[in-house]
C-alpha positions in Angstrom: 38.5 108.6 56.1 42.3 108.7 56.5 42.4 105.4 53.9 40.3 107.1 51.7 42.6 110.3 51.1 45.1 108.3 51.2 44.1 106.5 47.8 43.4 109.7 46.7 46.5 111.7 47.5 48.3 107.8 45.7 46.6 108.6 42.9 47.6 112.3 42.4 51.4 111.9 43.6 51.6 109.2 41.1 50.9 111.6 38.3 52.3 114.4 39.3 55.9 113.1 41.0 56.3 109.9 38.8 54.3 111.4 35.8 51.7 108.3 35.5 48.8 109.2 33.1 46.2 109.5 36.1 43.0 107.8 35.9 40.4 110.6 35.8 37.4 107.9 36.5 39.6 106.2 39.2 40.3 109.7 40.6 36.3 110.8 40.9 35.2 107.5 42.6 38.0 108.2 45.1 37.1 111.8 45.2 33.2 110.0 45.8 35.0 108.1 48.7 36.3 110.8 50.6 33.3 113.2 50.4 30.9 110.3 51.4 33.4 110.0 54.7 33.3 113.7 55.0 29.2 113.1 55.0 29.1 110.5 57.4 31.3 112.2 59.9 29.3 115.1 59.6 26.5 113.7 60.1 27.7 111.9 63.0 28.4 114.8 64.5 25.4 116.6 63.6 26.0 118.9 60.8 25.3 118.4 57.5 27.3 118.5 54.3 26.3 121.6 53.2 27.0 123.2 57.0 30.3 121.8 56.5 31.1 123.9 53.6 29.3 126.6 54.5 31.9 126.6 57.9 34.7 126.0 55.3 34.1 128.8 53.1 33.6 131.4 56.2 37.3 130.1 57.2 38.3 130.9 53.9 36.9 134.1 54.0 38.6 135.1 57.4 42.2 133.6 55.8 42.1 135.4 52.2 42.2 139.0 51.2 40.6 137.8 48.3 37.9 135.4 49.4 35.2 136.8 47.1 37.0 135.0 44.3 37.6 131.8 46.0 34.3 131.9 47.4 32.5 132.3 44.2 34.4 129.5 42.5 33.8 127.0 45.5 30.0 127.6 45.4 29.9 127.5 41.6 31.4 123.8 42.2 28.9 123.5 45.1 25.7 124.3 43.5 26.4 122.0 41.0 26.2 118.7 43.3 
């Protein structure tokens, strides 16, 4: 997992601190990486993807005044996988 945001987190500190023109197709397949680790360990673990989130966005919820906002925008980008 840790090699897999760590392409990730190359590829965004290469556009924003050197200002490379990022690869938006390179950038989703490593995005793909890192959520199919996320999945795996998961499931290892016996959750699922979805419970995963759903934990994340109760965390968010608890942390932000404002967590109807972010929780709407995280599960309009949810219920679109």
């Amino acid at each position: 997992m840790n090699g897999a945001a760590g392409k990730l987190s190359d590829i965004v500190e290469k556009n924003i601190c050197q200002g490379q023109d990022m690869d938006v197709h390179d950038l989703a397949e490593r995005l793909g990486d890192v959520v199919r680790s996320v999945a795996v360990a998961a499931y290892d673990i016996g959750y699922s993807l979805e419970d995963i989130l759903h934990l994340s966005m109760q965390k968010l919820e608890q942390e932000y005044k404002n967590a109807g906002d972010i929780r709407r925008s995280i599960y309009e980008v949810v219920k679109g996988i």
